[in-house]
C-alpha positions as CSV (number, residue, x, y, z in Angstrom):
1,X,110.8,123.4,-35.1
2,X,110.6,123.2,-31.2
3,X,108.0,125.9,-31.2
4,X,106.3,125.2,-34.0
5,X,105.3,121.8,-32.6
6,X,103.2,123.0,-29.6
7,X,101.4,125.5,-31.8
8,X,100.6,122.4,-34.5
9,X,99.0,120.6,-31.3
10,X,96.9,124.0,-30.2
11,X,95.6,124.0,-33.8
12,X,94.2,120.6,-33.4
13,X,93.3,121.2,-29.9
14,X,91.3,124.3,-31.4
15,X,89.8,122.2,-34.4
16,X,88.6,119.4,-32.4
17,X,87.2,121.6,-29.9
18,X,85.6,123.6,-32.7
19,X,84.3,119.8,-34.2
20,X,83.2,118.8,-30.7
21,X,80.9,122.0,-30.5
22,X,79.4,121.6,-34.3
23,X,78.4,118.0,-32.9
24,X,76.4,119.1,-30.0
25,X,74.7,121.9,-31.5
26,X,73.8,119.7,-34.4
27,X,72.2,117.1,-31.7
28,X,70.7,119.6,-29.9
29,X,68.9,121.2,-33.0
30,X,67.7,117.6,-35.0
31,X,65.7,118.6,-38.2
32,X,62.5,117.3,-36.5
33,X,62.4,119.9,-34.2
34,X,62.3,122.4,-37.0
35,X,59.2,120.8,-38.8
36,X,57.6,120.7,-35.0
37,X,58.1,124.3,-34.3
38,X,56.8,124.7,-37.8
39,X,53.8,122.3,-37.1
40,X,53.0,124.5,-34.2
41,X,53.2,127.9,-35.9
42,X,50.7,126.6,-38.4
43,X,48.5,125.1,-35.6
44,X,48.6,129.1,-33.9
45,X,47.4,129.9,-37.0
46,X,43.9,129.0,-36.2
47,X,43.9,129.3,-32.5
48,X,41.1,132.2,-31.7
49,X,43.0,134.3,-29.0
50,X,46.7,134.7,-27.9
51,X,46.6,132.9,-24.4
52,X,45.8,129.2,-26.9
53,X,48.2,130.7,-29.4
54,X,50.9,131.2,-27.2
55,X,50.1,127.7,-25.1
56,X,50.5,126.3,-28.6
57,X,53.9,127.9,-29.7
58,X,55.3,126.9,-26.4
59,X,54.7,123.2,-27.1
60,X,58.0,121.3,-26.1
61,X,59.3,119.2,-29.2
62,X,59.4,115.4,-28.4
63,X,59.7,112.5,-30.3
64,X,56.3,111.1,-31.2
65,X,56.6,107.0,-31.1
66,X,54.2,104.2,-32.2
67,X,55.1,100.7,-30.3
68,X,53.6,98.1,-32.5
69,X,54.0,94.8,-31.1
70,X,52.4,93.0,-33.2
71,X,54.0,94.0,-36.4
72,X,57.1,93.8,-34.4
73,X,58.0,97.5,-35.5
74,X,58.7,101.1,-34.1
75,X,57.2,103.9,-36.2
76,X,58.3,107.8,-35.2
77,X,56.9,108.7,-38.6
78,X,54.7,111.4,-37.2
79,X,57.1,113.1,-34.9
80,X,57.8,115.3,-38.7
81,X,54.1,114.4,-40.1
82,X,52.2,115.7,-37.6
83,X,49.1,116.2,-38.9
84,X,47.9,112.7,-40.6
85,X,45.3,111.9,-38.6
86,X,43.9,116.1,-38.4
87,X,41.2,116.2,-40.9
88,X,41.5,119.9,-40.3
89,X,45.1,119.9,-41.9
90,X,43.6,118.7,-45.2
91,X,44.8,121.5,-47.2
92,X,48.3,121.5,-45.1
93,X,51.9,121.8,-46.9
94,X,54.1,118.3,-46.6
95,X,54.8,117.2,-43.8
96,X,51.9,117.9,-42.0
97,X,48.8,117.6,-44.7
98,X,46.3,115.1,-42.9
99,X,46.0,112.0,-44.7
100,X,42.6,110.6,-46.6
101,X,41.6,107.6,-47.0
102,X,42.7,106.0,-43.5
103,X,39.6,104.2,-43.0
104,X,40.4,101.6,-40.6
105,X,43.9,101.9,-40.6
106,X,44.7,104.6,-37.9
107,X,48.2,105.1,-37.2
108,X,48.1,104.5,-33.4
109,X,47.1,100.9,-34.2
110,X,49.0,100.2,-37.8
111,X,51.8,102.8,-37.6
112,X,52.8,104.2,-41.2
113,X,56.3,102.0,-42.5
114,X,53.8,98.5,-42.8
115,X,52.3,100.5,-45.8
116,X,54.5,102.9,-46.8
117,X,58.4,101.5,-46.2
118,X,60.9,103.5,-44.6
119,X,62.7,103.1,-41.5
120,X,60.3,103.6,-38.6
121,X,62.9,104.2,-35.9
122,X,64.7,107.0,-37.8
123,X,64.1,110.4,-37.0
124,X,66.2,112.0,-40.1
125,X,64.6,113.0,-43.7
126,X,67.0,111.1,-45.4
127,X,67.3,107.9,-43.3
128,X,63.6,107.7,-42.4
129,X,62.9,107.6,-46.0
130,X,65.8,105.0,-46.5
131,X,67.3,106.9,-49.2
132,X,70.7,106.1,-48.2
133,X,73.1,103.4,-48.8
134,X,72.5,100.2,-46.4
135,X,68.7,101.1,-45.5
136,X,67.1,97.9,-46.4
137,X,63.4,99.5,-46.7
138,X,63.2,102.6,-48.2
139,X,59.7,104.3,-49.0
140,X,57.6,102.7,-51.9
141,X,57.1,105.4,-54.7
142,X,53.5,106.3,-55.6
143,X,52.5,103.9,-58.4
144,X,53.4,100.9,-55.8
145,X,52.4,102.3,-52.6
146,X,48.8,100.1,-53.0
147,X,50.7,96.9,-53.3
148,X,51.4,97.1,-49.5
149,X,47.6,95.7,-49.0
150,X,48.7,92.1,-49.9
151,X,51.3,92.1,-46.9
152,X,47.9,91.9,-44.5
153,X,45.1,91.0,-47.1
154,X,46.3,87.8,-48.8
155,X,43.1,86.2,-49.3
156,X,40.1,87.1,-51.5
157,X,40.5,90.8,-53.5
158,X,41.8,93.6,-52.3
159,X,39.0,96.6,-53.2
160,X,41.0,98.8,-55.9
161,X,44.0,96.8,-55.9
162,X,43.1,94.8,-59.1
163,X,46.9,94.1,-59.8
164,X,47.5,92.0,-57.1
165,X,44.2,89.7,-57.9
166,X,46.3,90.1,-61.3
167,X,49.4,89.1,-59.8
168,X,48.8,86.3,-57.7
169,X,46.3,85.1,-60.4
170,X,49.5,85.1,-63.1
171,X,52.1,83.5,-60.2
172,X,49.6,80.4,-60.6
173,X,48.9,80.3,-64.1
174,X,51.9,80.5,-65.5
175,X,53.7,78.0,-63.5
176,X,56.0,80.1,-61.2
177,X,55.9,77.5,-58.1
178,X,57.8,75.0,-60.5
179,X,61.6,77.3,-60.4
180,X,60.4,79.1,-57.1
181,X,59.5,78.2,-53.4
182,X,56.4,80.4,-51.8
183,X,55.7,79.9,-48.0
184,X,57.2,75.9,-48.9
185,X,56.2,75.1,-51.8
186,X,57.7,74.7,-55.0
187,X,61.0,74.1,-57.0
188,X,64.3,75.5,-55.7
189,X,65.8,76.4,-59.2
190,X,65.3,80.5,-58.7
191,X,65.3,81.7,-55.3
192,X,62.6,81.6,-52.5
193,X,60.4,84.4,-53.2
194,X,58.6,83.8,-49.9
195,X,60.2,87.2,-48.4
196,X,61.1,88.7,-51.9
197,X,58.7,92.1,-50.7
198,X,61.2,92.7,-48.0
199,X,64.2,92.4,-50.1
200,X,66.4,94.8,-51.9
201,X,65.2,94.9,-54.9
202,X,63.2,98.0,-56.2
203,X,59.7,97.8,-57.8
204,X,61.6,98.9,-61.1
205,X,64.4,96.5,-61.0
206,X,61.4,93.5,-60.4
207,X,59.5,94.9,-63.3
208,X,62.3,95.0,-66.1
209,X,62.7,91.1,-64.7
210,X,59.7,90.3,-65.7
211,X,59.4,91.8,-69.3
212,X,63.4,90.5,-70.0
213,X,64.7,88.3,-67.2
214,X,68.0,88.1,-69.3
215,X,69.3,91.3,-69.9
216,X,68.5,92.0,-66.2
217,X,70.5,88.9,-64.8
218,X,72.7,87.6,-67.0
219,X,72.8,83.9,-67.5
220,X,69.4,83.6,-65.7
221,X,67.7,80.4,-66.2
222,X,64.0,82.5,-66.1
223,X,63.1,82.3,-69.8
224,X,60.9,85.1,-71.0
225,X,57.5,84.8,-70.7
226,X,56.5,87.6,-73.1
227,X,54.7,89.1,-70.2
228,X,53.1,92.5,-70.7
229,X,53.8,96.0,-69.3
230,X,50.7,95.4,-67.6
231,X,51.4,92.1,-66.3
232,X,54.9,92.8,-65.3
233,X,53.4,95.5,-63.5
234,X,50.9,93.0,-61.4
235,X,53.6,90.6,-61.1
236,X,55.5,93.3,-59.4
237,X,52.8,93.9,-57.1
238,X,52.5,90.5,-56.2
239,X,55.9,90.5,-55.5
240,X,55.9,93.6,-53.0
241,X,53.3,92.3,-51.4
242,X,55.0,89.3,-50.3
243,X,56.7,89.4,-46.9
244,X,57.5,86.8,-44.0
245,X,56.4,89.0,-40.9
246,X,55.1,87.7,-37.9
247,X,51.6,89.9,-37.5
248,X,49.8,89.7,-33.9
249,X,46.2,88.1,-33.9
250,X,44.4,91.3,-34.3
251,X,46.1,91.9,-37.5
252,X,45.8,88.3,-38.3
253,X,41.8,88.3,-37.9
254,X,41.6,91.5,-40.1
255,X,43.7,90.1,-43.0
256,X,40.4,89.5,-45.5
257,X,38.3,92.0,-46.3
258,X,34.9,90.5,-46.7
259,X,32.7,91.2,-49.8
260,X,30.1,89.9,-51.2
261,X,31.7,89.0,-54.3
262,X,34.4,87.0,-52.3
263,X,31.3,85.8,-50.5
264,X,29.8,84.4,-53.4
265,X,33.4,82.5,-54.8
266,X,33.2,80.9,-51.2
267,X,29.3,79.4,-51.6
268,X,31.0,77.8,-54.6
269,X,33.8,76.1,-53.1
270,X,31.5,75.0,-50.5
271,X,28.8,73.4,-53.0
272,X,26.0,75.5,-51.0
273,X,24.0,74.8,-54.1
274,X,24.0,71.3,-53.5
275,X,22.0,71.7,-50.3
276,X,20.2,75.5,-51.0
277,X,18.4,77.0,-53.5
278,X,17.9,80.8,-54.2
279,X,15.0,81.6,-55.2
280,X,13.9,78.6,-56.2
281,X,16.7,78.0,-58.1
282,X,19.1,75.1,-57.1
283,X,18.6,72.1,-54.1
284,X,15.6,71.6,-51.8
285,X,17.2,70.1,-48.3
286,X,18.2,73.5,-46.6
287,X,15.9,76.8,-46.5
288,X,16.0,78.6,-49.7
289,X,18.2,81.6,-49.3
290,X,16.6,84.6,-51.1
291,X,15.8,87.5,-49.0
292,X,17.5,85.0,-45.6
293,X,18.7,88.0,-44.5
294,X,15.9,89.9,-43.8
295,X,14.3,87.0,-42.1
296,X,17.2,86.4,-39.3
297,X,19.5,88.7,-38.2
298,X,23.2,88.9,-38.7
299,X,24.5,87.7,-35.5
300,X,21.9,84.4,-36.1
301,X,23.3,83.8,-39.1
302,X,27.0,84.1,-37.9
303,X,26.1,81.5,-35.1
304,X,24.3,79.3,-37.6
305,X,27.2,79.0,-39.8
306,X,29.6,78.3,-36.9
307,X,27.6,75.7,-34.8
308,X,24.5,74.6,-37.0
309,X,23.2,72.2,-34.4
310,X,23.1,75.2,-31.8
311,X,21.3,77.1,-33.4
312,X,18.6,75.1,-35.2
313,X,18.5,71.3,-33.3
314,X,18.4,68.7,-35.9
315,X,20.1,70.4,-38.6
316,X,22.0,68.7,-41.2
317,X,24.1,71.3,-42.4
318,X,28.0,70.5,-41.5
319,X,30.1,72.7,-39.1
320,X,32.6,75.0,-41.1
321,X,35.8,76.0,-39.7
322,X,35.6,79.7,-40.7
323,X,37.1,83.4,-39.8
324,X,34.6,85.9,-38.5
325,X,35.7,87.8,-42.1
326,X,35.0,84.6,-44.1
327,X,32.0,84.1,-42.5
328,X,30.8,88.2,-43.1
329,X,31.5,87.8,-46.9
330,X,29.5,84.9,-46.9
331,X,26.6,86.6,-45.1
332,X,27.0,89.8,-47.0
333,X,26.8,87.4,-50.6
334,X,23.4,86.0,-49.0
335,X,22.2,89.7,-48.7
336,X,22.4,90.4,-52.3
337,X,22.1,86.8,-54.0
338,X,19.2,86.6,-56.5
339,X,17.6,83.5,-58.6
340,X,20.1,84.6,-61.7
341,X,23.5,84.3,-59.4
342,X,22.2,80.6,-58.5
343,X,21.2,80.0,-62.2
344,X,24.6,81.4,-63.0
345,X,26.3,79.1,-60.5
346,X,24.4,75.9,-61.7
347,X,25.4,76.8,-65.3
348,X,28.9,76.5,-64.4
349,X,29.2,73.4,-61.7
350,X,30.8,70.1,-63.2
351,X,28.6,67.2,-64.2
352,X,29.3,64.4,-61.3
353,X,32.5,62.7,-62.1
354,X,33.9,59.7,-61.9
355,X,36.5,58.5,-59.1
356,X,39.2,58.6,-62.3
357,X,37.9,62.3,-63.6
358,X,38.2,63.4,-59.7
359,X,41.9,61.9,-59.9
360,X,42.8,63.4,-63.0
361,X,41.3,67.0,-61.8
362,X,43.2,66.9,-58.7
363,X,46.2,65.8,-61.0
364,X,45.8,68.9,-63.5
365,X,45.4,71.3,-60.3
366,X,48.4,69.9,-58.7
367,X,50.2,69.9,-62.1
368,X,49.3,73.6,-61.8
369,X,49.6,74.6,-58.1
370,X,53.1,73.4,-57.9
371,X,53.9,75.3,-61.2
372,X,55.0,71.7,-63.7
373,X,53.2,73.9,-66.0
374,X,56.4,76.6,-65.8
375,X,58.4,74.6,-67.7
376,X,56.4,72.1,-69.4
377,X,53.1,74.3,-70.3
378,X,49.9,74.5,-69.3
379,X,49.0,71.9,-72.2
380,X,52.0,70.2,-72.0
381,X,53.9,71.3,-75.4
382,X,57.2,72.4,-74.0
383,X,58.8,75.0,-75.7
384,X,60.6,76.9,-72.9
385,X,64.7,77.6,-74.0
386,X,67.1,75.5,-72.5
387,X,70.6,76.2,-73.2
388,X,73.0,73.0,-74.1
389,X,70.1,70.5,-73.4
390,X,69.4,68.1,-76.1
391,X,66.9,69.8,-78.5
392,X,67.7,73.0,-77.1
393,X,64.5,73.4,-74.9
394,X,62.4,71.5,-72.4
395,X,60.1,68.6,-74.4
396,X,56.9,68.2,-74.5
397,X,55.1,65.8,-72.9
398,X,52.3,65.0,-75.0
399,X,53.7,61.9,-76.1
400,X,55.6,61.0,-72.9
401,X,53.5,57.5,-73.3
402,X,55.8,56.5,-76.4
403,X,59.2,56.8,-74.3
404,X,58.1,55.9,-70.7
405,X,56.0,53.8,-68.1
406,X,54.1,55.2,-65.6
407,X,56.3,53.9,-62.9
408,X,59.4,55.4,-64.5
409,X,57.3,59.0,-65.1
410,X,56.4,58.5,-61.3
411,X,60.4,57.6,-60.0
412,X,61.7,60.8,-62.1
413,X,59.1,63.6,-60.5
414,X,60.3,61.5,-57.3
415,X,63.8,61.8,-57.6
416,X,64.4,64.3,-60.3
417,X,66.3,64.2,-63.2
418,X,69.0,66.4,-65.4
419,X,68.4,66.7,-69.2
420,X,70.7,65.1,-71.2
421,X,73.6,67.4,-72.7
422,X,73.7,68.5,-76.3
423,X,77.4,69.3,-75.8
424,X,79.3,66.8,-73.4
425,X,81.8,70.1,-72.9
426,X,79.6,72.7,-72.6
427,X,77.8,74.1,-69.6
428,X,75.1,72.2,-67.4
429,X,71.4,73.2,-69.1
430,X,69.4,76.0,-66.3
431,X,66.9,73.9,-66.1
432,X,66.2,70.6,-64.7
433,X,63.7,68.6,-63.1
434,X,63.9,68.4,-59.3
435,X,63.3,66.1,-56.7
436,X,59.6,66.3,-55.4
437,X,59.6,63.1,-53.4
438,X,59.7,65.7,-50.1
439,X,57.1,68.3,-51.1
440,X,54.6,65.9,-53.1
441,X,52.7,63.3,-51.4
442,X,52.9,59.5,-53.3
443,X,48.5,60.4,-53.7
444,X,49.5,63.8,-55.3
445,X,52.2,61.9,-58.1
446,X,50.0,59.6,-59.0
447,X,47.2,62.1,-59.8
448,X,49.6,64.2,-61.7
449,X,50.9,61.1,-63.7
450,X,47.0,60.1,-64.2
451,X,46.4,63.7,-65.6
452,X,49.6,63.4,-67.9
453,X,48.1,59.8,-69.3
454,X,45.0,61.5,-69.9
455,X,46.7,64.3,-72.1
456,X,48.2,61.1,-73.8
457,X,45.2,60.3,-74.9
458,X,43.8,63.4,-76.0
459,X,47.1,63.9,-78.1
460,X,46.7,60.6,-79.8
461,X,42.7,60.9,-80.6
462,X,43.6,64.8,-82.6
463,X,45.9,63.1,-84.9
């Protein structure tokens, strides 16, 4: 036994040595200087003598880094993918194959993980890509990849991304802000979804939410909206796209990508037809707009919609606080506006309305922007499960008038209320009404509770 022992300990001594040396040769030889020497074999390739093919192949490997301060990230996605910004590696095997479509987005100035996922900082196939336990980003597949354009374009449509437009359009419609909190706003029954795109959840886990909310989390209080593949799918986008990073001014500025057509939903929120016609078609107390642009330059009209009075003493047009993007969109919808966009846009403006119509509008958009319309509907007839409350569901409210005052209908969205229980021993109903006394102004309760009495009346003049 003596002499066995000091052999045991040489063994060891041999393994760990043996260990030791496995280590540093696996440092010194990372996988990414594989792919480079790889890279620079194929670049030899088209090199036209030896001196530039041999000054090619004796490239030194180095990590390639992109500081990006102002998406607060580290890419070293192209110290493997060498070749994205090479148009003449178009028809390049993976990982060097230059990649189309850039346009603005170069990867000195955007880096590649703010689109794609992944972990910027890692240098291994497998961790870079996140497909390891405890990565928090790992790459997007394919069919998602395009919801990234909602992380930096949030306002107006993203050109070929029609399921976020979807998305976002469905978050509002259907009453989503009432359960959940975006950016603020909105209910805190389901979880804050103001980060949700940097979360852990995959696009396929989000989309099986949406179609059965149920079977995916048990005991969820989401009922089921009967939502489509399709619509799951843009609700899914929507949700990617939402993230709570800090982006630098530059990225700020370029965050709407102006068109004409979100140039012309902007001359209708601004009521330019009150004051301008086009074509001949619409108000008489600013210059008629058809064929503007040919008559002034852009810049002039940039200058003229950001101080009027500069530009043209005397002018009554009012100053609009507007991004050099908002203000392109509306330029470029002035370019191409004709007599039948103006006719179009007359057809569809309100008739003026009373000061207790404008209440009761602002009421029915409120009811809707902070998603009442979740739980009660978007025409107030209830319906949505509600386990162990009394009827079994949340009521309608088209008759709320019969049961209640205004002042008590005001003091419950104040203070919030729990439905009453169907069984006294049985578990407390998902869903309840919470306290908006913080979030809503006293203006904004009373226009909902206008709009509700309105309803009231409509409900009682169908019977």
């Amino acid at each position: 036994m003596g002499r066995k022992l000091p052999q045991f300990f040489f063994a060891l001594s041999m393994l760990a040595l043996v260990l030791i040396a496995a280590a540093v040769w696996q440092a010194s030889t990372p996988s990414w200087k594989n792919y480079q020497r790889a890279f620079f074999q194929l670049e030899a390739q088209g090199e036209p003598n030896a001196v530039t093919k041999a000054a090619v192949l004796a490239t030194p490997p180095q990590i390639h880094q992109i500081l990006l301060p102002g998406l607060q990230r580290v890419d070293r996605c192209t110290t493997c993918h060498l070749g994205v910004d090479d148009p003449t590696m178009k028809n390049a095997p993976e990982p060097f194959r230059y990649h189309a479509g850039l346009g603005p987005h170069i990867p000195s100035k955007f880096g590649c993980t703010i689109c794609h996922g992944g972990q910027g900082l890692a240098t291994d196939v497998k961790d870079a890509h996140g497909n390891v336990p405890f990565w928090p980003n790992p790459l997007l597949s394919s069919d998602y990849i395009r919801a990234s354009c909602g992380r930096c374009h949030k306002e107006g449509d993203v050109p070929g991304v029609p399921e976020l437009t979807e998305g976002r359009r469905l978050f509002e419609t259907e009453g989503c802000h009432g359960c959940h909190k975006l950016n603020g706003v909105g209910g805190s029954i389901g979880p804050d979804l103001t980060d949700e795109g940097a979360s852990h959840r995959s696009p396929d886990w989000l989309e099986r939410h949406f179609l059965a909310p149920n079977v995916v989390s048990a005991g969820s209080a989401m009922p089921n909206f009967h939502f489509t593949r399709e619509q799951a799918r843009a609700l899914t986008y929507y949700m990617l796209s939402l993230t709570n990073a800090d982006m630098g001014s530059y990225y700020s500025s370029m965050r709407l990508i102006p068109s004409p057509e979100y140039g012309r939903q902007l001359f209708v929120e601004k009521d330019c037809i009150v004051c301008h016609a086009i074509g001949g078609t619409g108000a008489k107390v600013g210059p008629d707009l058809l064929g503007v642009t040919k008559r002034h330059s852009m810049e002039w009209l940039d200058e003229q919609l950001v101080n009027p009075q500069l530009v043209y003493p005397g002018s009554s047009m009012p100053e609009y606080d507007l991004e050099a993007n908002v203000r392109t969109a509306l330029v470029a919808f002035m370019a191409s506006a004709t007599q039948e966009d103006a006719q179009e846009i007359l057809a569809h403006r309100s008739n003026k309305l009373t000061p207790e119509d404008v209440a009761i509008e602002a009421g029915k958009r409120d009811f809707a922007r902070f998603g009442c319309a979740g739980c009660h509907g978007t025409e107030l007839q209830g319906g949505v499960p509600n386990p162990n409350a009394q009827g079994g569901q949340v009521p309608s409210l088209l008759h709320v008038s019969d049961d209640y005052t205004k002042d008590e209908i005001i003091q419950i969205i104040r203070d919030g209320k729990v439905p009453p229980l169907d069984n006294a021993a049985g578990p407390t109903p998902p869903l309840y009404m919470p306290s908006w006394k913080h979030l809503l102004s006293d203006e904004d309760i009373h226009q909902i509770v206008d709009f509700l009495w309105s309803m009231q009346q409509k409900a009682k003049d169908s019977w």
